[in-house]
C-alpha positions in Angstrom: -1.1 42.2 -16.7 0.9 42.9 -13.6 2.5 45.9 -15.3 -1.0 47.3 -15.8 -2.1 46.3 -12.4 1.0 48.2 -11.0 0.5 51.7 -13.0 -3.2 52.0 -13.3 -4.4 52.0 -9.4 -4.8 55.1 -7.5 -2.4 55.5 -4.1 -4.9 55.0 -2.0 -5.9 52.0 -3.0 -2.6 50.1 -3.7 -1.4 51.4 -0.6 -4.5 49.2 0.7 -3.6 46.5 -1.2 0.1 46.4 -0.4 -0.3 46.9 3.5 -2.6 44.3 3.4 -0.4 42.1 1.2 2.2 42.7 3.6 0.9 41.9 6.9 -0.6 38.2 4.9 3.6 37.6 3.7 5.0 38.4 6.7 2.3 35.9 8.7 2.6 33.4 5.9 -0.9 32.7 6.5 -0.7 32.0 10.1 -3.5 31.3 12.0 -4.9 29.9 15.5 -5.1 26.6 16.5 -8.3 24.8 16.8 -10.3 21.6 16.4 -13.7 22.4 18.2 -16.0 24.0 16.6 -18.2 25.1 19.8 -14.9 26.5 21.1 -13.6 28.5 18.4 -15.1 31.8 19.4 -14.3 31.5 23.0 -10.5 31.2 21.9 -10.7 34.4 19.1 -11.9 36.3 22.5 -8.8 35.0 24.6 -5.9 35.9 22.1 -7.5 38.8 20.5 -8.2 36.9 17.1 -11.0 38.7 15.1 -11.0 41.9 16.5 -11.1 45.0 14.5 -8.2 46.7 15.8 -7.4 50.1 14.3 -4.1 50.6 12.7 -3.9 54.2 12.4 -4.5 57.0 9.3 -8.4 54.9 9.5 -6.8 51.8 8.7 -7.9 48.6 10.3 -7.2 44.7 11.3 -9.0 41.9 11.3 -7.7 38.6 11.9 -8.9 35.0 10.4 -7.5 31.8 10.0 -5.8 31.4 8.3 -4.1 34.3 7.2 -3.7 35.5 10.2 -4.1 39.7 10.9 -5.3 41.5 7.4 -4.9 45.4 7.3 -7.4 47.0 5.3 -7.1 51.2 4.6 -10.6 51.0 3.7 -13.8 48.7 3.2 -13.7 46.4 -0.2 -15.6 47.4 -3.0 -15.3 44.6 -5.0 -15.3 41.3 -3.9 -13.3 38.1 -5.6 -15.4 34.6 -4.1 -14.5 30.5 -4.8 -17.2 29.0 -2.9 -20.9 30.0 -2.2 -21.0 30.8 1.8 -18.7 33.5 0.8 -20.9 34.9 -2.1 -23.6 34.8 0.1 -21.8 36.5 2.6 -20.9 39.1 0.4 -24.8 39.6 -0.7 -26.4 39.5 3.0 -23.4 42.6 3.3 -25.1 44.4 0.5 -22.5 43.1 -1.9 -23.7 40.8 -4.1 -23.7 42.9 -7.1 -20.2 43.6 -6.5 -18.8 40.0 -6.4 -16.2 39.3 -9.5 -16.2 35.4 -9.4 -17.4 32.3 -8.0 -17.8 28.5 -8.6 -20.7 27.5 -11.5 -22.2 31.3 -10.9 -24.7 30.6 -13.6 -26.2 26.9 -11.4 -26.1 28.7 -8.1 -27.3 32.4 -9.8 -30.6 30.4 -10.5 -30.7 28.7 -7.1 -30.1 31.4 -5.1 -32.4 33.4 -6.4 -34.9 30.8 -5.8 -34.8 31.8 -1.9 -34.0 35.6 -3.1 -37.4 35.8 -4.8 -39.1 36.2 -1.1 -36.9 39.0 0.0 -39.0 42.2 -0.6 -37.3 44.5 -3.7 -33.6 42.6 -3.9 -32.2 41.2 -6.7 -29.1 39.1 -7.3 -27.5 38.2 -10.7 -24.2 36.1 -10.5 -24.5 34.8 -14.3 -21.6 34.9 -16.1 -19.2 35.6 -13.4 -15.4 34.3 -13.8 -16.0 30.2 -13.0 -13.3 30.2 -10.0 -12.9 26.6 -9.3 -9.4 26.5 -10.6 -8.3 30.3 -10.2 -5.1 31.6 -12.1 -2.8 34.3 -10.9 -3.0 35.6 -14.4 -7.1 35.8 -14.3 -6.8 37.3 -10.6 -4.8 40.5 -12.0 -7.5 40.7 -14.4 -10.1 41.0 -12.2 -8.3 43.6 -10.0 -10.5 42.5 -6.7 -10.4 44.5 -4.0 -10.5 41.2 -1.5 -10.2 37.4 -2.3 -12.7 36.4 -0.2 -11.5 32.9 -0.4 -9.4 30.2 1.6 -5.9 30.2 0.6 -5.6 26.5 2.5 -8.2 25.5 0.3 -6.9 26.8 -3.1 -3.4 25.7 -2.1 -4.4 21.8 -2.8 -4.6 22.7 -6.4 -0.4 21.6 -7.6 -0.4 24.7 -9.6 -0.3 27.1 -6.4 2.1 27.8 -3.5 3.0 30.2 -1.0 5.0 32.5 -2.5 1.7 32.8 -5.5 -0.8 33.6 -2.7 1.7 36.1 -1.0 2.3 38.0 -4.7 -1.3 38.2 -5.1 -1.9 39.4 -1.9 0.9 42.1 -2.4 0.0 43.1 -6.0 -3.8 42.9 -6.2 -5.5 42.6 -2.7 -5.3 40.4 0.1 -6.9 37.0 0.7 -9.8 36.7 3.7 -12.0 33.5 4.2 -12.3 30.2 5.6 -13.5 26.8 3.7 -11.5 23.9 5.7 -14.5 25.1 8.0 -16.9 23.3 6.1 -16.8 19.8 8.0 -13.2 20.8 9.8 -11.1 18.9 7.0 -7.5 18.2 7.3 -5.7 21.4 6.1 -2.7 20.7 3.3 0.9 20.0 4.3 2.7 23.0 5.7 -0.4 24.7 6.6 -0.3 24.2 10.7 -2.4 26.0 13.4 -5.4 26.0 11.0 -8.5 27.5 12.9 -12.5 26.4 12.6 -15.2 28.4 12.9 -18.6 28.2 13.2 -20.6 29.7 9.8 -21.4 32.6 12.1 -18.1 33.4 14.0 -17.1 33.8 10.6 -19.6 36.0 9.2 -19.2 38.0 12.2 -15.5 38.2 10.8 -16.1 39.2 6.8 -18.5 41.5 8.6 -15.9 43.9 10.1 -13.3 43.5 7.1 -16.0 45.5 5.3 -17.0 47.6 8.4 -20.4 46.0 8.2 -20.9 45.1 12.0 -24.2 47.0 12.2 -25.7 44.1 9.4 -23.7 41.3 10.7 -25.7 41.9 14.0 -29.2 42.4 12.8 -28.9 39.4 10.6 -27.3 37.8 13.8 -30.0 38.5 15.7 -33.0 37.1 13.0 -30.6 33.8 13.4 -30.4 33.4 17.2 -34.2 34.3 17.7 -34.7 31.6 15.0 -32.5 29.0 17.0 -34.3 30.0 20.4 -37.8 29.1 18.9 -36.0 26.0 17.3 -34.0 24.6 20.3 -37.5 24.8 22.9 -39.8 23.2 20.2 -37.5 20.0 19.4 -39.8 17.1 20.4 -37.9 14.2 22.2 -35.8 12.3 20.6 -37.8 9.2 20.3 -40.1 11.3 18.5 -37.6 12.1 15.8 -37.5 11.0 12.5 -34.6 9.0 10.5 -33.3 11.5 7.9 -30.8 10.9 5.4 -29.6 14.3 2.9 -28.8 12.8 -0.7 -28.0 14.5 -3.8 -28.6 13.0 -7.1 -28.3 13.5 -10.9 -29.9 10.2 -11.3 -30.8 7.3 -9.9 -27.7 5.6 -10.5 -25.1 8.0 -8.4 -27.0 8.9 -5.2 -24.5 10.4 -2.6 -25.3 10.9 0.9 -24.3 13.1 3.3 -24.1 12.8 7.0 -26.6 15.3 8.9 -25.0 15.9 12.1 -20.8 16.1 11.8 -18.6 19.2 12.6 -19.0 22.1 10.3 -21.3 24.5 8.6 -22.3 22.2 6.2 -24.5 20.4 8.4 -25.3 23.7 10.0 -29.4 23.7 8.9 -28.8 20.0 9.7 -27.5 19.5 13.4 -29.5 21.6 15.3 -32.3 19.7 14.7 -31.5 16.6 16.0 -33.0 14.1 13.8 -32.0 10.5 14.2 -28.9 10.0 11.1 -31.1 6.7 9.3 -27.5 5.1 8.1 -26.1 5.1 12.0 -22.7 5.5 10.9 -22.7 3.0 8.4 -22.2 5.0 5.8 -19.6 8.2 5.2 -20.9 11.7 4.2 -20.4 12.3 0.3 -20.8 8.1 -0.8 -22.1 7.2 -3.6 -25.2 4.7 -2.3 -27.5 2.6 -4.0 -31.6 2.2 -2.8 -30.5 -1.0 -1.7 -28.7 0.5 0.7 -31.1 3.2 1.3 -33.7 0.7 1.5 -31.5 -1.0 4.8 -31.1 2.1 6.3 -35.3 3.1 5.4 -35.4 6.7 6.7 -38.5 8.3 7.3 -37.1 11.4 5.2 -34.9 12.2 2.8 -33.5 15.7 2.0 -32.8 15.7 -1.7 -30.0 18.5 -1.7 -30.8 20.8 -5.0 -34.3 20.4 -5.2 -34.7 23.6 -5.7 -32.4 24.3 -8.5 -34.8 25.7 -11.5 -33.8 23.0 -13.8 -33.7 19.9 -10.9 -37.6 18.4 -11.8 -38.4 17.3 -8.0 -41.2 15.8 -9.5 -39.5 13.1 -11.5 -36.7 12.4 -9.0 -39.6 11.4 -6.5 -41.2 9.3 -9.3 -37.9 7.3 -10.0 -37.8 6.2 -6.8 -41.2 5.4 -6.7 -41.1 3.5 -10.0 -38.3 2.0 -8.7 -39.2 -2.1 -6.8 -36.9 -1.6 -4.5 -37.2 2.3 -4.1 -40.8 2.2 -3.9 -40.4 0.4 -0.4 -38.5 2.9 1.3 -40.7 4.7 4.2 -39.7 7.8 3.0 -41.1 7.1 -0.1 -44.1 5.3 0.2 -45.0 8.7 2.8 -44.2 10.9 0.6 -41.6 12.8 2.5 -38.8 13.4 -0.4 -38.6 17.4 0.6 -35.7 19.9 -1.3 -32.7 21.4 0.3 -31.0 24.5 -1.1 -27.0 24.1 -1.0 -24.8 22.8 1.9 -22.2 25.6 1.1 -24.6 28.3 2.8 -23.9 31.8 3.6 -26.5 33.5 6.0 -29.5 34.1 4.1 -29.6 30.8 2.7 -28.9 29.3 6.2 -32.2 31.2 7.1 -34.1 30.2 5.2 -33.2 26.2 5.2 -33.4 26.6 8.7 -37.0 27.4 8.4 -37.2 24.9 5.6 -35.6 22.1 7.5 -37.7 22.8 11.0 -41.1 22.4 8.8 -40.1 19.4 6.9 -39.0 17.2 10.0 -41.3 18.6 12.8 -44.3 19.6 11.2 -46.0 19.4 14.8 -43.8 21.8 16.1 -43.2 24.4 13.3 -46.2 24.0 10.8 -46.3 22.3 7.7 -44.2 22.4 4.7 -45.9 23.1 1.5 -45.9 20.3 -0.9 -43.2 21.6 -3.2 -43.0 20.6 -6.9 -41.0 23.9 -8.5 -40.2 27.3 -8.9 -39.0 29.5 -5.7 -39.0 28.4 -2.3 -42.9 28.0 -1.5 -45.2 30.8 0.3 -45.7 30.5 3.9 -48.4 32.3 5.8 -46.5 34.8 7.6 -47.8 33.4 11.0 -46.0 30.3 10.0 -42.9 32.0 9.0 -40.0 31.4 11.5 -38.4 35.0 10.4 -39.2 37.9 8.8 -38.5 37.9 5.3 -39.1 42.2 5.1 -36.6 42.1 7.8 -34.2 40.4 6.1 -34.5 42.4 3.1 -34.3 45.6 4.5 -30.9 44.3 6.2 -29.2 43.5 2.9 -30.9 46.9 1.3 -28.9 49.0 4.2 -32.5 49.7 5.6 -31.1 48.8 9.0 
């Protein structure tokens, strides 16, 4: 496979590719130093990080931890993904059709389109994609991407790859350009120093100009910080917040929980909003928890994260906790107030829309009611309820902009 990939490229492009691959060996992935998220952005301005610097012959730089500075000769057309902010990424770009591989694309084809199904004429179809969990070198020739839009740092805990793996395929295919330690700022692997955190925006601002895409990034930027503004001066006080817990669960009989308010994007539809965390520290994001346990901690609402994936029956997961003696007594419960969640691992347009999703369900006061939900895509709301414009959104991704 390398031969072909070698022989069978145009100039052009594996110029692209080996400049690129170049500038990655030669940093050996070397990024900036940080460990707040609030302060990532401010630092990227200081040293230069994340600016897209031009190279020459229309060639261009753009720096992210933690590879460092990647040279691109011109924008990617197809796009190699692990991990679903970076899909999603891709898609809000206008690139979804164009993605090669990503983790369980069939399970999060069906859930994204869920939230896809209110964006005015645009379509996604990840189903049978290359399953990238575990990526091979051999499988990455194959798919000839023009970027892995993927954490090396991340990959790298797998035993089967090291350094010198990441720099061939950055030298022979295309180079490697995202960010996943982000995620709840988690230790990087040995040897991998100076890793850098950014928030889910910073870094979509970021993937943004390595495919010369700053006029969407900045719409879609701007949809999100009007979104925030109305959020941030409609928060009641916080004695009038609720204790939430997030859970996901196949069954009643492995419930994991997830912390609503640490570092990272992952609570990023989460920690704005303030609510009061129901297990007050008792209990570690991603445990396995019992409803006795629940049931001590007695939020007011629970965030069951999936509930919208087309074959997740809300329905019956409320009703086994109903049916459930000890279940049944949790306030949460007994109010009714067992409300879906989408996927932690949000790009943009998800994070939009459980944004929304997540304002209505806590504060219904403040941001309108959430619609009872049961299945099928994400509910209806009257547009006067609607905390963005979903034909605005669509038009973004459709290059209407």
């Amino acid at each position: 496979m390398a031969d072909d990939t070698t022989d069978s490229e145009s100039p052009t492009r594996r110029e692209y590719v080996k400049y690129g691959g170049t500038v990655l060996s030669a940093g050996l992935l070397a990024g900036c130093t940080s460990d707040a998220e609030g302060e990532a952005g401010a630092r990227r301005t200081e040293s230069g990080s994340g600016t897209d610097t031009p190279t020459g012959n229309g060639s261009y730089s753009v720096s992210m931890s933690p590879m460092g500075a990647v040279t691109f000769d011109s924008p990617p057309e197809t796009v190699f993904t692990r991990l679903t902010h970076h899909a999603d990424m891709a898609f809000a770009l206008g690139r979804g059709d164009t993605v090669t591989a990503m983790h369980a694309p069939d399970y999060y084809s069906g859930l994204w389109n869920q939230f896809v199904e209110r964006l005015p004429g645009v379509s996604l179809d990840w189903t049978g994609l290359y399953s990238s969990w575990e990526p091979s070198k051999e499988k990455l020739y194959e798919l000839d991407s023009d970027i892995h839009l993927a954490d090396p740092a991340w990959i790298a805990k797998q035993d089967n790859w090291g350094r010198e793996d990441f720099a061939e395929i950055a030298t022979n295919v295309s180079p490697w350009f995202g960010n996943s330690l982000s995620d709840r700022h988690a230790e990087p692997p040995s040897g991998w120093t100076d890793y850098e955190y950014y928030t889910l925006w910073e870094q979509f601002e970021l993937v943004a100009e390595a495919f010369q895409e700053q006029a969407r990034y900045e719409a879609l930027a701007a949809i999100h910080d009007e979104m925030r503004s109305t959020i941030d001066a409609n928060l009641p006080p916080e004695s009038e917040r609720p204790s939430t817990v997030m859970l996901a669960a196949a069954d009643i009989d492995e419930i994991y929980a997830y912390t609503l308010d640490n570092p990272g994007f992952l609570t990023a539809h989460t920690r704005p909003f303030g609510a009061r965390d129901a297990f007050e520290g008792s209990v570690e994001t991603n445990s396995v928890v019992d409803f006795e346990t629940l049931l001590a901690a007695d939020p007011d609402v629970i965030l069951h994260l999936g509930g919208f994936e087309p074959s997740t029956s809300l329905p019956e997961r409320r009703e086994a906790f109903k049916s459930d003696p000890v279940g049944s007594e949790i306030t949460a419960v007994q109010n009714d107030r067992i409300y879906p969640q989408g996927a932690r691992y949000q790009g943009p347009i998800l994070h939009l829309f459980q944004l929304e999703m997540t304002a209505k369900q806590l504060y219904p006061d403040q941001f309108g009611e959430w619609p009872t939900y049961t299945e099928g895509p994400y509910p209806e709301i009257p547009s006067e309820e609607q905390l963005f414009d979903r034909q605005r959104v669509a038009d973004i991704v459709n290059g209407e902009i």
